[in-house]
C-alpha positions in Angstrom: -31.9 1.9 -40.4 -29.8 -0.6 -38.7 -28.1 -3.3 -41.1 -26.8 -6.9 -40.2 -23.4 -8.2 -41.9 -25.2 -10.7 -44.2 -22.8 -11.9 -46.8 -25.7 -12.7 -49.0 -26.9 -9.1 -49.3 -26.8 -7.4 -52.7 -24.4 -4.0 -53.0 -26.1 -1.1 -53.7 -26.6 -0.7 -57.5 -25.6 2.7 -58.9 -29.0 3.7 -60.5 -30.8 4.8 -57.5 -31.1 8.5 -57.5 -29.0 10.2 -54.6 -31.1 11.0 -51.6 -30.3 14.6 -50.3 -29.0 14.4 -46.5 -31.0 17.3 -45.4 -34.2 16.1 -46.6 -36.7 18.3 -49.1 -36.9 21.9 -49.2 -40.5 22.0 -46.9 -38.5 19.9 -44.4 -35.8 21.8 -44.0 -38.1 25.2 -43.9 -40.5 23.0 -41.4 -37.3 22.3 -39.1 -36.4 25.9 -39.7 -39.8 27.3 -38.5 -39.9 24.8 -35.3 -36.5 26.1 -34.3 -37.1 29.8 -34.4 -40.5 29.4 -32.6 -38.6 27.4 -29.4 -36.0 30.6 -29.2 -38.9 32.6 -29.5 -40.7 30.9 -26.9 -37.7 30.7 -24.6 -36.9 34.4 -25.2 -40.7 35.2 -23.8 -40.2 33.0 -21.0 -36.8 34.5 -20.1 -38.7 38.8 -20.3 -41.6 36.9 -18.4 -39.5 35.9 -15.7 -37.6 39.5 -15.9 -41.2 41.1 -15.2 -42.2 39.3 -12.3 -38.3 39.5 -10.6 -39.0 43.1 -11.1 -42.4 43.4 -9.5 -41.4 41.6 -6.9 -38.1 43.8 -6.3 -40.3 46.9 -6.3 -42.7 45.5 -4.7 -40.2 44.6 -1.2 -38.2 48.2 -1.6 -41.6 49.9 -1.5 -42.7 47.4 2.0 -42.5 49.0 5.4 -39.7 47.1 7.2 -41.7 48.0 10.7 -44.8 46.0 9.5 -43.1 42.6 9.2 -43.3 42.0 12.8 -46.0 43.4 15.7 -45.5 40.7 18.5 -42.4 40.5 20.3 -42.2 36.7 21.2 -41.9 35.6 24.8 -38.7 33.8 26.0 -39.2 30.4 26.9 -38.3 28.3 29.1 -36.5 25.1 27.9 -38.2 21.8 29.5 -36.4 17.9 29.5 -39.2 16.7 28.5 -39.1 16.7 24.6 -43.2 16.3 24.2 -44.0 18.8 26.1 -41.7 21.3 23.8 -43.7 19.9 20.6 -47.0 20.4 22.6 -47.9 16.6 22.8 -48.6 16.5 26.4 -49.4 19.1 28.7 -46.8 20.5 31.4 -47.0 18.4 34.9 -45.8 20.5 37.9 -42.9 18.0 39.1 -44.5 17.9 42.8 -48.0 17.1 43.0 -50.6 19.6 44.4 -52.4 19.0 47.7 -56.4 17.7 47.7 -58.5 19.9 49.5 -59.6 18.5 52.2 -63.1 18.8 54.0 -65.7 20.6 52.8 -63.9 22.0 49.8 -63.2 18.5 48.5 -67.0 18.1 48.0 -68.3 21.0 46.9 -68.4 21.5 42.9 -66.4 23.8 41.3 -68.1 27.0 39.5 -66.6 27.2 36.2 -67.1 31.2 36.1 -65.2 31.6 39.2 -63.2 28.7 39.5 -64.3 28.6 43.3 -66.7 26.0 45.2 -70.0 26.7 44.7 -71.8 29.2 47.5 -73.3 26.9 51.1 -77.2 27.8 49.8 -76.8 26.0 46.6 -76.7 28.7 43.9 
């Protein structure tokens, strides 16, 4: 407990009984329990940790290094255009293509085929 300087204030008189630092006996054996059961606890958490560092060690010696990977990845290309890398926008030839011209221009585009659609309308 905090104490002000107040020159008022009494001294201690010497007929209170001394108060033992360490408090009772049940305190001290309560403090006593509480510690041993956090180095017990920490001591499980610590073998805890052990056994799964271990299962995982075993676990990667006893992996097949040739079933990490199956697809070799292609090499691409690097484009300017940075939204095109992240996949944003699609990628634009840099020239335009052609229209078709005449007949082909009109007729509709078969999506199985990717051809004009046959003269008799099937």
């Amino acid at each position: 407990m905090a104490r002000f300087f107040d020159s008022k204030a009494r001294a201690p008189s010497d007929d209170l009984p001394p108060i033992p630092l360490g408090g009772t006996r049940q305190q001290a054996m309560n403090r006593l329990q509480v510690g041993i059961g956090g180095v017990l606890g920490v001591l499980m958490l610590v073998g805890l940790a052990s056994v799964i560092q271990n299962q995982a060690d075993e676990v990667e010696r006893n992996a097949v290094p040739e079933a990490a990977s199956t697809n070799i990845p292609e090499p691409r290309t690097k484009s300017a255009d940075p939204l095109v890398e992240a996949g944003v926008v699609p990628d634009l030839p840099a020239t335009p293509t052609p229209a078709p011209t005449g007949s082909a221009a009109t007729a509709p585009v078969m999506p199985e085929q990717g051809t004009p659609a046959p003269a008799n309308g099937r």
